[in-house]
VEXVEXMI-225465 format. One line per 3 residues: for each residue x, y, z of C-alpha. Coordinates in Angstrom, 2 decimals. Example, Ala and Ser with C-alpha at 12.3 -4.5 7.8 and 13.67 -1.06 7.14 Angstrom:
BEGIN
12.30/-4.50/7.80; 13.67/-1.06/7.14
***
This chain:
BEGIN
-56.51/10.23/31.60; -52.64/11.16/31.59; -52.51/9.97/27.92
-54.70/12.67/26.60; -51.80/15.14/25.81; -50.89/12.54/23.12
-54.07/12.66/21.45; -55.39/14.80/18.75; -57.80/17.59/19.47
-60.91/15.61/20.73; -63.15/17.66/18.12; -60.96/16.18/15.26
-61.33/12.53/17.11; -65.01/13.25/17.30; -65.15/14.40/13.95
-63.27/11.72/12.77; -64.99/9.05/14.61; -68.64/10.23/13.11
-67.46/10.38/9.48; -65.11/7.15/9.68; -62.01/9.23/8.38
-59.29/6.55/6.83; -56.84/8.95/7.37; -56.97/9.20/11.40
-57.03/5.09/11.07; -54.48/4.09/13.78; -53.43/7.51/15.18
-56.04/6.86/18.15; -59.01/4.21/19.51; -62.47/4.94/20.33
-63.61/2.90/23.75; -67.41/2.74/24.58; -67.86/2.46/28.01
-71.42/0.73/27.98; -69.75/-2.13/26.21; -66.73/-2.26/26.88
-64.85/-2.75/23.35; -62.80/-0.45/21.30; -62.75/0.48/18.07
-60.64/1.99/14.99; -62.32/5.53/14.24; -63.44/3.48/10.75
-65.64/0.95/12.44; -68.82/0.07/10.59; -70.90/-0.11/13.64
-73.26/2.67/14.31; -71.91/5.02/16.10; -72.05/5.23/20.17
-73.20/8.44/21.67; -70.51/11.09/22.58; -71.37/10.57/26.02
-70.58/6.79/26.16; -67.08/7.05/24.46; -63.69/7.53/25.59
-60.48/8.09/23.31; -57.00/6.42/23.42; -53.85/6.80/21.99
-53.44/3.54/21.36; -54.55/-0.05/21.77; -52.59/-0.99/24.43
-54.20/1.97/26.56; -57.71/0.69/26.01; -56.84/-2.57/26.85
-55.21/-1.50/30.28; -57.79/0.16/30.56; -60.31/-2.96/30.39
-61.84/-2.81/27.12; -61.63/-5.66/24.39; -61.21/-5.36/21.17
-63.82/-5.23/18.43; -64.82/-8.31/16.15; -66.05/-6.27/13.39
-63.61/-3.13/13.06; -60.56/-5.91/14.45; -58.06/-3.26/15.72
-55.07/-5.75/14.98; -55.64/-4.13/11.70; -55.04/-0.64/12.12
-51.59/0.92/10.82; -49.17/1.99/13.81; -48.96/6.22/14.38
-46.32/7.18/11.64; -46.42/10.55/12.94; -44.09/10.28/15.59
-43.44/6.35/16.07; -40.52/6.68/13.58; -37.39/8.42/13.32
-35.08/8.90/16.27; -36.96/9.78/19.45; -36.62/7.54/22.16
-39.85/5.93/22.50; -39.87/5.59/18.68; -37.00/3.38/18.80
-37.74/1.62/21.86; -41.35/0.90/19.78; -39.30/-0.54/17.00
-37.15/-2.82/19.17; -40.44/-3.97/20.97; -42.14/-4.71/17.34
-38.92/-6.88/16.60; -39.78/-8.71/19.76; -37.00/-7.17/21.72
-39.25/-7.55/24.71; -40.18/-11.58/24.53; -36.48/-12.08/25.54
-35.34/-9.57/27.91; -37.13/-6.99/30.87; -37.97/-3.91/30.43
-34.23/-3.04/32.12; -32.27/-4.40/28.94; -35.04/-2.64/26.54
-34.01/1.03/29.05; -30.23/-0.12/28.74; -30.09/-0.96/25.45
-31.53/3.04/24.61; -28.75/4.48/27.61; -32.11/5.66/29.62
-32.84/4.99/33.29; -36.07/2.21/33.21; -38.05/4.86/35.36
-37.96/7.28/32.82; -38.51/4.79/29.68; -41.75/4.08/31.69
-42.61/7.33/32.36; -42.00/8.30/28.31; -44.58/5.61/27.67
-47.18/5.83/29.56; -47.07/10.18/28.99; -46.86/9.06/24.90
-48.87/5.68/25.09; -50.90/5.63/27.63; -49.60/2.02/28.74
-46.25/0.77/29.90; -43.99/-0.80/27.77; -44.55/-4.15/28.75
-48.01/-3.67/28.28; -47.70/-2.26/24.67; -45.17/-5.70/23.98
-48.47/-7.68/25.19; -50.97/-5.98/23.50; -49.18/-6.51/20.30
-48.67/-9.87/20.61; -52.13/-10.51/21.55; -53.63/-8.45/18.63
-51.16/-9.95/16.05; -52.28/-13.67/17.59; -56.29/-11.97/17.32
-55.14/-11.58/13.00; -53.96/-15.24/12.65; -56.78/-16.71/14.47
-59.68/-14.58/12.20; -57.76/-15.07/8.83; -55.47/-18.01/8.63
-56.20/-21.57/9.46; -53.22/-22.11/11.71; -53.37/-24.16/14.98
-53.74/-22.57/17.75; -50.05/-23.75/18.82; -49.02/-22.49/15.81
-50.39/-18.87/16.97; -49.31/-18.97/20.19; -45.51/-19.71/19.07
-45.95/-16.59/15.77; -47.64/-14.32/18.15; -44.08/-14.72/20.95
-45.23/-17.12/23.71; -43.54/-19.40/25.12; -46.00/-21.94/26.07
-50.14/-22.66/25.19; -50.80/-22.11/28.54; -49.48/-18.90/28.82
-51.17/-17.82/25.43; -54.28/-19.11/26.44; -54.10/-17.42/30.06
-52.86/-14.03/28.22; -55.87/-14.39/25.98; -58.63/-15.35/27.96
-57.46/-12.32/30.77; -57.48/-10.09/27.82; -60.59/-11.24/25.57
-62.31/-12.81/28.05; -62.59/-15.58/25.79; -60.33/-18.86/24.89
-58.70/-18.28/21.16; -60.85/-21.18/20.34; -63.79/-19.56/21.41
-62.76/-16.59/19.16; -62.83/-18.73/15.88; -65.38/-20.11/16.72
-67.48/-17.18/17.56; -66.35/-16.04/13.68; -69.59/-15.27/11.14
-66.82/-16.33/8.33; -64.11/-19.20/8.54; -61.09/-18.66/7.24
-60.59/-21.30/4.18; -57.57/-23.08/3.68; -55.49/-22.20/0.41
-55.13/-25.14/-1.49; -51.63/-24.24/-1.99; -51.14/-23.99/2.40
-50.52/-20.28/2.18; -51.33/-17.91/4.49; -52.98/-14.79/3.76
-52.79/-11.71/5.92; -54.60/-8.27/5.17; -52.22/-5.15/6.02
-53.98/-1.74/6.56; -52.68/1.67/5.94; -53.72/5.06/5.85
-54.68/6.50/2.30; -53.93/7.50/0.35; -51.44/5.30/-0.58
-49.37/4.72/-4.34; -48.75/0.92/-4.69; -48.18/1.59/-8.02
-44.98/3.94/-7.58; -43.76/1.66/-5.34; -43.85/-1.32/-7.38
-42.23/1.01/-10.23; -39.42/1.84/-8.05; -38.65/-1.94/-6.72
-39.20/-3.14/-10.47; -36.32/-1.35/-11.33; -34.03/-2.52/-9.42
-35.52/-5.93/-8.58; -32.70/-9.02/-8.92; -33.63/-11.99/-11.11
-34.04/-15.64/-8.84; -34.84/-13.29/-6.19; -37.36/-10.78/-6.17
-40.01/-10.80/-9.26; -42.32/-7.53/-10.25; -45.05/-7.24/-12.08
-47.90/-4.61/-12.58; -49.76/-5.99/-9.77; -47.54/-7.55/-6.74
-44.08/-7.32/-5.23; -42.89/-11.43/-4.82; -39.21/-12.52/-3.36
-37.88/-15.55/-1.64; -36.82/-15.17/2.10; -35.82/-17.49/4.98
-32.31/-19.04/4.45; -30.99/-22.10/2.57; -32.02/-24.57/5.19
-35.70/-23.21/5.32; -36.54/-21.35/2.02; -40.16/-19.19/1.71
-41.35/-16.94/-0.46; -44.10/-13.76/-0.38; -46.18/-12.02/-2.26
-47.48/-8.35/-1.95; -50.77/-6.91/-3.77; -53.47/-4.92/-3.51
-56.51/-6.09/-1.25; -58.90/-6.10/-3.80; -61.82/-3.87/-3.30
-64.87/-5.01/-1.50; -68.70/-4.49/-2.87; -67.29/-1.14/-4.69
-65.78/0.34/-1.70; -62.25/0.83/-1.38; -60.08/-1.74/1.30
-57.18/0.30/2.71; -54.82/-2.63/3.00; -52.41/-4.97/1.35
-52.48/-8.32/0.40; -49.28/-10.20/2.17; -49.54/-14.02/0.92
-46.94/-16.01/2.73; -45.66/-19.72/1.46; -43.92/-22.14/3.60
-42.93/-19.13/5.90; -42.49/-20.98/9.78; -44.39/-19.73/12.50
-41.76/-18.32/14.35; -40.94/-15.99/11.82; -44.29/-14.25/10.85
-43.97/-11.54/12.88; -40.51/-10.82/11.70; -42.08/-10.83/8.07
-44.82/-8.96/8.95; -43.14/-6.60/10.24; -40.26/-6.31/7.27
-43.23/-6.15/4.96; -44.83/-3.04/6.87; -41.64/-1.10/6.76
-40.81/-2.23/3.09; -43.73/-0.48/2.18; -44.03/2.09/4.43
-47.46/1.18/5.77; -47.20/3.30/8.72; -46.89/6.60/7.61
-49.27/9.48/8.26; -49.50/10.98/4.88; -51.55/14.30/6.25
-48.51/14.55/8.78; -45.84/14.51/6.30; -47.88/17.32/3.93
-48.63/19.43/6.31; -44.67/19.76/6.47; -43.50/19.48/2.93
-46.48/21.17/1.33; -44.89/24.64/3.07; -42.50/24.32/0.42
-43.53/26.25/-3.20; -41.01/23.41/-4.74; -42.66/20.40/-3.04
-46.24/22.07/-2.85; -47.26/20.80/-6.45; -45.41/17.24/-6.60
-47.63/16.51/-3.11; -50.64/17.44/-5.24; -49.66/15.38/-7.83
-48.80/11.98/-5.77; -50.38/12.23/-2.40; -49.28/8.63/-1.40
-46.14/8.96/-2.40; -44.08/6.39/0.41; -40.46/5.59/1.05
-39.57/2.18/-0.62; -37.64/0.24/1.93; -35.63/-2.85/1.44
-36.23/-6.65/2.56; -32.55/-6.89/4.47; -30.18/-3.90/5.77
-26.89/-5.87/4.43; -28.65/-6.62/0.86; -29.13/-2.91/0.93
-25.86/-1.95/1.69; -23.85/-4.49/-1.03; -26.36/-3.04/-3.62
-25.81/0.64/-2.65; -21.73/-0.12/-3.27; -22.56/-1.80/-6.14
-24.42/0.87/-8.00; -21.67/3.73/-6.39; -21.43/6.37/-9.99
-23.67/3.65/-12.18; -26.90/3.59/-13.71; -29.56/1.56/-11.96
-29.21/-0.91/-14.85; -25.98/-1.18/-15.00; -26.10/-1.94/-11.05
-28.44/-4.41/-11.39; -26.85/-6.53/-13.62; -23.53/-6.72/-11.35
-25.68/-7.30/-8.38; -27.33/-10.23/-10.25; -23.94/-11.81/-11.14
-23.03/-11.60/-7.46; -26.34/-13.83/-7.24; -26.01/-15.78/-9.54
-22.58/-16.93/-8.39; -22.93/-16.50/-4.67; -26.61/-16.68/-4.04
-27.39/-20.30/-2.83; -30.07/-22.10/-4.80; -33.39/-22.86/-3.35
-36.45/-25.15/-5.01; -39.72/-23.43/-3.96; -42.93/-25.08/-5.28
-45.13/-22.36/-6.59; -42.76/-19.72/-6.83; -42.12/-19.74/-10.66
-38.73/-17.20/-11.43; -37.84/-17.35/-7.43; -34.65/-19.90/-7.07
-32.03/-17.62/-5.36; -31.29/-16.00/-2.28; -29.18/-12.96/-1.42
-25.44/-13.75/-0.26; -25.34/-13.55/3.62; -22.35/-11.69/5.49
-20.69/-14.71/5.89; -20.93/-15.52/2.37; -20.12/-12.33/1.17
-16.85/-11.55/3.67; -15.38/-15.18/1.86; -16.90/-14.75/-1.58
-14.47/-14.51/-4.58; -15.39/-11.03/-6.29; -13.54/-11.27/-8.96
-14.82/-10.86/-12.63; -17.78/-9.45/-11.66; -17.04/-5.92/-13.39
-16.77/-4.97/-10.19; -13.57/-2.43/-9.71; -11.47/-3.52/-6.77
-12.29/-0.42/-4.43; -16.06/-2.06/-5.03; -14.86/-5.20/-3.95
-12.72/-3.95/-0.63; -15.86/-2.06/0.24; -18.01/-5.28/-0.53
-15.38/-7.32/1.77; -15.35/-4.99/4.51; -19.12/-4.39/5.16
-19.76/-7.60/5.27; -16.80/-8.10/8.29; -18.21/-5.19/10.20
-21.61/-6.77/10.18; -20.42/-10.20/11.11; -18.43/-8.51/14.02
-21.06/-6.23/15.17; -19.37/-2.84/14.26; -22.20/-1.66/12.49
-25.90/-2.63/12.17; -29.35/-2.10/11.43; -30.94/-2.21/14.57
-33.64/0.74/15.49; -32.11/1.61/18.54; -29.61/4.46/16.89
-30.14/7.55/15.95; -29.89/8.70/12.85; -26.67/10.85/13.20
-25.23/7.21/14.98; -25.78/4.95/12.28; -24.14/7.51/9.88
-21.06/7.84/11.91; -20.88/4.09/12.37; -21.26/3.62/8.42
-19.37/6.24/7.44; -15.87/4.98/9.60; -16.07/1.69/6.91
-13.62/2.37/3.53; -15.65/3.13/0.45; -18.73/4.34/2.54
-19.54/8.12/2.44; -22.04/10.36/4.09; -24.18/9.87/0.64
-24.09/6.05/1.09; -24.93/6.02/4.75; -27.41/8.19/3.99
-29.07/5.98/1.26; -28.89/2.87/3.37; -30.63/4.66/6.57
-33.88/5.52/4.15; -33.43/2.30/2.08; -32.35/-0.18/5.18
-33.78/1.62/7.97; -37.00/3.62/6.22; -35.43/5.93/8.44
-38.15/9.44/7.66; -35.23/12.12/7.80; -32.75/10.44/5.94
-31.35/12.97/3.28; -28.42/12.05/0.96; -27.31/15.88/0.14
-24.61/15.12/-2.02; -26.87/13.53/-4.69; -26.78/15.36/-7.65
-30.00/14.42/-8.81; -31.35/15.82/-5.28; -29.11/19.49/-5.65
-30.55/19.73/-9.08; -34.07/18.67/-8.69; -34.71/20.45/-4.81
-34.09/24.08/-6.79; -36.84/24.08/-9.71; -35.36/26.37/-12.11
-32.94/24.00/-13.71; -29.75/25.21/-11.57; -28.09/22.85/-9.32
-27.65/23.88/-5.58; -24.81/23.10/-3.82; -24.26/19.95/-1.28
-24.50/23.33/1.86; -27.56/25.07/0.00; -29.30/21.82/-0.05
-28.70/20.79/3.34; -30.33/24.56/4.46; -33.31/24.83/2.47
-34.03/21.21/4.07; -34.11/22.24/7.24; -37.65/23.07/6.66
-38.69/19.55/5.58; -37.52/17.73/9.37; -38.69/15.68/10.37
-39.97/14.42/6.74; -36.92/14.83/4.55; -36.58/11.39/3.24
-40.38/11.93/1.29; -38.74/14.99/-0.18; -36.36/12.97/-1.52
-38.70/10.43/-2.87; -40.80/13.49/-4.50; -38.05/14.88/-6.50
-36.47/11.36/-7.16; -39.75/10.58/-8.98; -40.37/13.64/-10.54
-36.46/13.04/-11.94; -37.43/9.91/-13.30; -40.17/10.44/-15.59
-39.83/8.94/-18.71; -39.74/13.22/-19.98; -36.44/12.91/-18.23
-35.39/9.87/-17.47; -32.50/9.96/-20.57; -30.74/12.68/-18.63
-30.60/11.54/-15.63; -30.63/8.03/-16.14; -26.81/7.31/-15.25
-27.65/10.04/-11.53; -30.43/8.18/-10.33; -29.99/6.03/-6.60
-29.40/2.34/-7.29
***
């Protein structure tokens, strides 16, 4: 196969595959020939014979290759290659655009345009990386995603076909059966264990990772900073209203509770009143909010180099980056909490809620009533009396213009070093800032705000502080992974041991 350069070693897949590894979940797929299905490497089944199995670097390669899915392992399940499928090369962030459905609009051409590469090449990239061509990778998705809704929700099948990106139930049902060979309906029913309906009408959705994996730091971090009316925290689950005025939802994020003592590797993601046509979207803001993708072996084998970072690895192995729900939410927080505590920010970004946030009634959803000012809202909003000072307020102002008029963005399809530049042109917004919002907005893995001085102090150990040039150099060791760094010595900075220090330093 041309895609076996982008595997691991075969041993380690072998290995991997006869011990059912959590950690290589995702990074490739085990086909059996005599069958024809493939698996995730942590499929219960008993194990084929070496001889009968093939390996993949990723679904969409074993299904253009001709093999189906499994019903037991369900590869729909399996976290995405955070190795490599993040950051800023260019099948990375043509991934990113397909995930955000990029693809269910326009050709291939537009997705090769909109990266400034010739469509040839963009091909050529995947199938060397992926083993399929884009188009196919676009399908498979779709088709696994539509796989998830039919085995755990209770959704019509018209209501999967229009979630999972197709146009018409014909064409879902064509895609499907030429895929599955089977109809969706024959999937369900072929199921050992119906999905039950909530009495509530939520839908429930398990989302893997790859452990190890601390919820609980997570969930420390966003209580922190978590706005009243529209996000709500507890020791448990992450909840927040989303959708817009005219078509309010809420979410909840947990743990998946463990099954018959062992360990489930996943997420709980219960969604109510969210439409159809935005799961995906969700889903996919959901994964990236809490870094579900990452490859936490990948990122150690990096950081763990480092003497500094060596022992804070050890100490929180699933340490992830704690993204945000919506780039321009991001970015009006981030001004707000410029040289204040995270407190102190909070409570001005609540007033800006609380007087600019439109209402919402949400049945079930006690504490969840608000929803964050949109760019349209914001650009017109009267900022006044706030607390905020007016430099705030001109920054506030003129972020929100540049989104409305397309100056600047979140999309995936810049780099790194573009999205600073393009954030860093608005007044008020420094390389620090642009910096914050690219790991914040964008979960962007090399994002590294060097002029923190929580960062220059923390990074050297020994209690000195290292300057904003000094950082920057003894990072260059941590690429492509600098953003966890971050994370690690942001953490190890906030510890209730030191938290009355540095209380007024640490990120908003």
């Amino acid at each position: 196969m041309s895609s076996v350069a982008a595997l691991p070693d075969p041993r380690v897949c072998e290995r991997a595959r006869l011990s059912r590894d959590p950690r290589f979940d995702g990074l490739f797929f085990t086909a059996v020939r005599s069958t024809g299905i493939y698996c995730r490497p942590v499929c219960p089944a008993p194990p084929p014979l070496p001889a009968n199995v093939d390996y993949y670097p990723s679904a969409a390669a074993a299904e253009a290759a001709g093999f189906r899915p499994c019903l037991r392992c369900r590869p729909e399940l399996a976290p995405e290659d955070g190795a490599w499928r993040r950051g800023d090369a260019l099948v990375a962030r043509a991934l990113a655009l397909i995930e955000q459905g990029f693809l269910a609009e326009h050709p291939v051409a537009a997705l090769a345009e909109r990266l400034a590469v010739g469509e040839r090449q963009l091909r050529r990239l995947f199938v060397q990386r992926l083993g399929a061509a884009p188009l196919g990778v676009h399908v498979t998705r779709r088709l696994l995603f539509a796989k998830q809704l039919l085995t755990e929700t209770t959704l019509p099948v018209t209501e999967v076909a229009l979630a999972a990106g197709f146009g018409s139930l014909r064409r879902f049902n064509a895609a499907f059966q030429e895929a599955y060979r089977m109809a969706p309906r024959e999937l369900r029913r072929s199921l050992q264990q119906r999905p039950a309906l909530a009495a509530d009408r939520s839908l429930v959705l398990r989302l893997g990772y790859r452990p190890p994996y601390d919820f609980a730091a997570i969930l420390d971090f966003l209580r922190d900073r978590a706005l009243p009316g529209v996000e709500r925290v507890d020791g448990q689950s992450y909840a927040r209203v989303v959708g817009d005025a005219s078509a309010p939802a809420w979410l909840r994020v947990s743990h998946w509770p463990s099954a018959r003592a062992r360990p489930v590797h996943a997420l709980r993601l219960e969604l109510h009143g969210v439409a159809p046509a935005r799961l995906a979207d969700t889903v996919q803001r959901v994964r990236r909010m809490f870094d579900l993708d990452a490859d936490p072996n990948a990122i150690a084998a990096v950081l763990g180099a480092d003497p500094r970072l060596r022992p804070l690895l050890r100490q929180r192995p699933g340490l992830r980056l704690p993204s945000g729900w919506d780039g321009l939410e991001i970015a009006a927080r981030a001004v707000i909490g410029q040289q204040v505590s995270v407190a102190a920010a909070r409570t001005l970004a609540a007033r800006l809620v609380q007087r600019h946030g439109a209402q919402v009634a949400l049945d079930a959803a006690p504490g969840l009533d608000r929803l964050f000012p949109d760019a349209a809202t914001l650009a017109a909003a009267d900022l006044d009396g706030l607390g905020l000072t007016g430099a705030r307020i001109a920054s506030l102002r003129a972020i929100a213009r540049a989104v409305l008029e397309g100056k600047v963005g979140f999309g995936p399809e810049q780099t790194l070093e573009e999205f600073v530049e393009a954030w860093c042109a608005l007044p008020g917004i420094g390389p620090w800032t642009a910096q914050y919002l690219a790991l914040r907005a964008l979960g962007h893995p090399d994002a590294f705000p060097a002029e923190d001085l929580v960062l220059q102090k923390a990074a050297s150990g020994d209690g000195t502080r290292l300057s904003t040039r000094q950082l920057r150099e003894r990072a260059q060791a941590w690429r492509p992974w600098r953003a966890y760094a971050v994370i690690h010595l942001w953490r190890e900075a906030a510890l209730p041991a030191s938290r009355a220090s540095t209380e007024a330093e640490v990120i908003p």
